[in-house]
PDB file with one MODEL, atoms N, CA, C and O in Angstrom:
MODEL        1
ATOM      1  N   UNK A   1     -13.592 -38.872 -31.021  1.00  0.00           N
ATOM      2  CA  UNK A   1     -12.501 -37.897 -31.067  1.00  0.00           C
ATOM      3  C   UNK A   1     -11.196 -38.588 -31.474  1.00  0.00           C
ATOM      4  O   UNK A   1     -10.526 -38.072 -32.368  1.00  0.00           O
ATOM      5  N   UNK A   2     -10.826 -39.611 -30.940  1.00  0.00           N
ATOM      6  CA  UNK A   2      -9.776 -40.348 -31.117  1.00  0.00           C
ATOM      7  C   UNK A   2      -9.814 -41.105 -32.754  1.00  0.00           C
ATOM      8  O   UNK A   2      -9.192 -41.116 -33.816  1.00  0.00           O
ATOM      9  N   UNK A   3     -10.653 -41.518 -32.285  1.00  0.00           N
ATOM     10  CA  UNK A   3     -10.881 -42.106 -33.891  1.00  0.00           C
ATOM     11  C   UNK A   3     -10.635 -41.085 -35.608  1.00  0.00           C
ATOM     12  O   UNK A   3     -10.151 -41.355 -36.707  1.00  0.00           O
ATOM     13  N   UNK A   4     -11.263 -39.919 -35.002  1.00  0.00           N
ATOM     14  CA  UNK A   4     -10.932 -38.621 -35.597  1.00  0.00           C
ATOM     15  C   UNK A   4      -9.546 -38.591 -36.038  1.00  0.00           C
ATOM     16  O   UNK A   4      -8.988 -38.735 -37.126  1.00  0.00           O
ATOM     17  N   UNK A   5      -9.150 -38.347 -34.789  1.00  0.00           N
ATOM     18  CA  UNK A   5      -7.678 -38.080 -34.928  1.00  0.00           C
ATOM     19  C   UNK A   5      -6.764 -39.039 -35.775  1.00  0.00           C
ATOM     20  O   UNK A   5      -5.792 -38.669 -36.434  1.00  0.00           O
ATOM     21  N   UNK A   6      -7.150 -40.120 -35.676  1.00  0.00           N
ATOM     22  CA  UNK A   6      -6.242 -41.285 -36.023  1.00  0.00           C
ATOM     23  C   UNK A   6      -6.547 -41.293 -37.751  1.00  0.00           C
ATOM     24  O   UNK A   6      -5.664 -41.714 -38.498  1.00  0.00           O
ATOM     25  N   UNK A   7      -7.897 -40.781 -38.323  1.00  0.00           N
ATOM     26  CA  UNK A   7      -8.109 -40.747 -39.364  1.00  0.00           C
ATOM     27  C   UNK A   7      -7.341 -39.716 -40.349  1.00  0.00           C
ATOM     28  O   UNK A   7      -6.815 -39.948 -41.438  1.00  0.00           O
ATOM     29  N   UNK A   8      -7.444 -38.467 -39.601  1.00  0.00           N
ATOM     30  CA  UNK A   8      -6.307 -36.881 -39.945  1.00  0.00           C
ATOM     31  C   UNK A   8      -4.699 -37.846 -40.650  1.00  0.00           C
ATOM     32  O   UNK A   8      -4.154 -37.973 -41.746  1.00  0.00           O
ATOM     33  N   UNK A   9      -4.431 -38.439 -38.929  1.00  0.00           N
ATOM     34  CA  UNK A   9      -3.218 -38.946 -39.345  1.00  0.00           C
ATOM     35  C   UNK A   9      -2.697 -39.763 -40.463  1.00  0.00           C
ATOM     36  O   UNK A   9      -1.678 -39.606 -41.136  1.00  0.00           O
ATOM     37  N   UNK A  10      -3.981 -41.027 -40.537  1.00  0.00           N
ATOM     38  CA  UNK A  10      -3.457 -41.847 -41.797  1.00  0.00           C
ATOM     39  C   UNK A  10      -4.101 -40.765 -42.996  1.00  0.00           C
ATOM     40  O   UNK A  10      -3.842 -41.529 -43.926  1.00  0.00           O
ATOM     41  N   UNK A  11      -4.575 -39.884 -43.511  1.00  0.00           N
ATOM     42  CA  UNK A  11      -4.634 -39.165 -44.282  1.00  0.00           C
ATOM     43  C   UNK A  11      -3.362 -38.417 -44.635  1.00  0.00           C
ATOM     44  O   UNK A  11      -2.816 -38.525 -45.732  1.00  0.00           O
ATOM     45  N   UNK A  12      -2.975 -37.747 -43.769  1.00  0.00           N
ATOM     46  CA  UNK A  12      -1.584 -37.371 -43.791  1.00  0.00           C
ATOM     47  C   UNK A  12      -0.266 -38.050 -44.421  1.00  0.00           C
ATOM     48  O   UNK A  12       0.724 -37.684 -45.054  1.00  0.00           O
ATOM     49  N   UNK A  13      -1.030 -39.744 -43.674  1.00  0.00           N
ATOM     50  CA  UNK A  13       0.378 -40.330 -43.816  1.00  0.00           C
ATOM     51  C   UNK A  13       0.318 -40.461 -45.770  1.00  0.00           C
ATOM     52  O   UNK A  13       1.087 -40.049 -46.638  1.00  0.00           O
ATOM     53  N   UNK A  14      -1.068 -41.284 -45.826  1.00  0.00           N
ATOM     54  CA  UNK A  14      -1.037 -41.641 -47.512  1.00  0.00           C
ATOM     55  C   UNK A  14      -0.651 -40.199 -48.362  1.00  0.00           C
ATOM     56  O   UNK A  14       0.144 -40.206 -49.302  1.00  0.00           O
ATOM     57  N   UNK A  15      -1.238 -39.159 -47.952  1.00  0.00           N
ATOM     58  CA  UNK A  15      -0.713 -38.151 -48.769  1.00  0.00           C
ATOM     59  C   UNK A  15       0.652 -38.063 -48.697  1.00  0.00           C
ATOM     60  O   UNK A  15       1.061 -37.664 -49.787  1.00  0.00           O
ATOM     61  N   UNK A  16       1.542 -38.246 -47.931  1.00  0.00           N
ATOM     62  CA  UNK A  16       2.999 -38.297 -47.852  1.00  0.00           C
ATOM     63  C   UNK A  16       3.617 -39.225 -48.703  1.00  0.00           C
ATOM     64  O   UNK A  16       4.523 -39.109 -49.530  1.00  0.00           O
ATOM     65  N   UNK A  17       2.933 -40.171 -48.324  1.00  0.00           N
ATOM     66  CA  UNK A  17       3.560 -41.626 -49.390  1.00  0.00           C
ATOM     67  C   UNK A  17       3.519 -41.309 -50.741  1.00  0.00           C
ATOM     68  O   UNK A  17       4.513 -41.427 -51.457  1.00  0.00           O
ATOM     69  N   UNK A  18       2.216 -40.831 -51.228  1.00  0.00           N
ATOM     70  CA  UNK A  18       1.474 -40.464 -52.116  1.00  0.00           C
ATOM     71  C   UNK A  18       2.736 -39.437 -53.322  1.00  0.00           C
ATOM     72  O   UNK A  18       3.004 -39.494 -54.522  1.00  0.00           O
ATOM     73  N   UNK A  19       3.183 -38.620 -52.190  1.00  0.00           N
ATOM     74  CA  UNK A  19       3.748 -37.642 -52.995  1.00  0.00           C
ATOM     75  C   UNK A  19       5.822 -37.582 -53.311  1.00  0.00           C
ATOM     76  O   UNK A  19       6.681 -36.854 -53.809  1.00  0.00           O
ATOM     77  N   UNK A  20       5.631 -39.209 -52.438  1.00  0.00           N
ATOM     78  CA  UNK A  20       7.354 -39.547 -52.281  1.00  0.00           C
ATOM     79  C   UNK A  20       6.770 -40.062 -53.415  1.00  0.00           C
ATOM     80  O   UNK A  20       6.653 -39.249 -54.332  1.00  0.00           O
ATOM     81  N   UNK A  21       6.310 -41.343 -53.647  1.00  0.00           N
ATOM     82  CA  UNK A  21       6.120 -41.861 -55.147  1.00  0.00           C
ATOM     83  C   UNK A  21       5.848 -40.963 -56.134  1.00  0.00           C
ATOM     84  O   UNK A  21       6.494 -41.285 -57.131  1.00  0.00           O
ATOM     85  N   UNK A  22       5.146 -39.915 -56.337  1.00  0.00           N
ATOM     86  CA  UNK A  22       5.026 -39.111 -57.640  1.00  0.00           C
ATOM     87  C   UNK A  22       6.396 -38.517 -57.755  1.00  0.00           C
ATOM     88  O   UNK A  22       6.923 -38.419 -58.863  1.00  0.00           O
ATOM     89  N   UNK A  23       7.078 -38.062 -56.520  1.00  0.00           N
ATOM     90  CA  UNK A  23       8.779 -37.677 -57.032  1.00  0.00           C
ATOM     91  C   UNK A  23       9.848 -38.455 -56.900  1.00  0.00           C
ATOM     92  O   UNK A  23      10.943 -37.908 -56.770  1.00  0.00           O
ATOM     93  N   UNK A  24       9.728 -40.158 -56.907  1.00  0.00           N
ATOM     94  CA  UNK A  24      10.336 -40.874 -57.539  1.00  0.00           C
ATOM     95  C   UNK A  24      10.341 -41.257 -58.668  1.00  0.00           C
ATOM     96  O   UNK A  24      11.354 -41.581 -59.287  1.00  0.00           O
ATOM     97  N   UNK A  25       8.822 -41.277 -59.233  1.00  0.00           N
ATOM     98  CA  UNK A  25       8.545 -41.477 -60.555  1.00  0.00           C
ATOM     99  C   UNK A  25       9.187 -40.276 -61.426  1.00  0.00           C
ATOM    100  O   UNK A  25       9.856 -40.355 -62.457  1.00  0.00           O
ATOM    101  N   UNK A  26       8.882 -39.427 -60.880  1.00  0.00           N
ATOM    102  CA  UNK A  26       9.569 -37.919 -61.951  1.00  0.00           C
ATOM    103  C   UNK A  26      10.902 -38.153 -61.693  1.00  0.00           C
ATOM    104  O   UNK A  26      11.542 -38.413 -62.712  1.00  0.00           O
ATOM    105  N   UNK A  27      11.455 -38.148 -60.789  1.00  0.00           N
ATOM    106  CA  UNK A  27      13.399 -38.066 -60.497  1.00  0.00           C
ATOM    107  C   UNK A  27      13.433 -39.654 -61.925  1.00  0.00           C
ATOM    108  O   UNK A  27      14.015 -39.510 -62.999  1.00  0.00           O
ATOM    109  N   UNK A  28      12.828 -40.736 -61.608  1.00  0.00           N
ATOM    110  CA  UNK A  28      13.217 -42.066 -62.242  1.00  0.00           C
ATOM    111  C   UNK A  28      13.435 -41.333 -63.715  1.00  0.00           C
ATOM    112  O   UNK A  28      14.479 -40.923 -64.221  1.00  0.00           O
ATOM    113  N   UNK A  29      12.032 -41.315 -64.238  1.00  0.00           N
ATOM    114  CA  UNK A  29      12.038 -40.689 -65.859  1.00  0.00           C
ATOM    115  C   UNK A  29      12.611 -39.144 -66.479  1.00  0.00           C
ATOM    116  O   UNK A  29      12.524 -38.890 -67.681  1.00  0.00           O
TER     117      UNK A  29
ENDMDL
END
């Protein structure tokens, strides 16, 4: 269960990261 959970989260997190970099790259160019 925990382990679960902790997986949701870093999913979450990379998709977040994920999508600050694609709108730095667009704001950059």
């Amino acid at each position: 269960m925990v382990l679960i959970k902790m997986v949701c989260i870093e999913s979450v997190l990379v998709a977040d990261i994920a999508t600050l970099v694609f709108n730095f790259d667009r704001y950059k160019n």
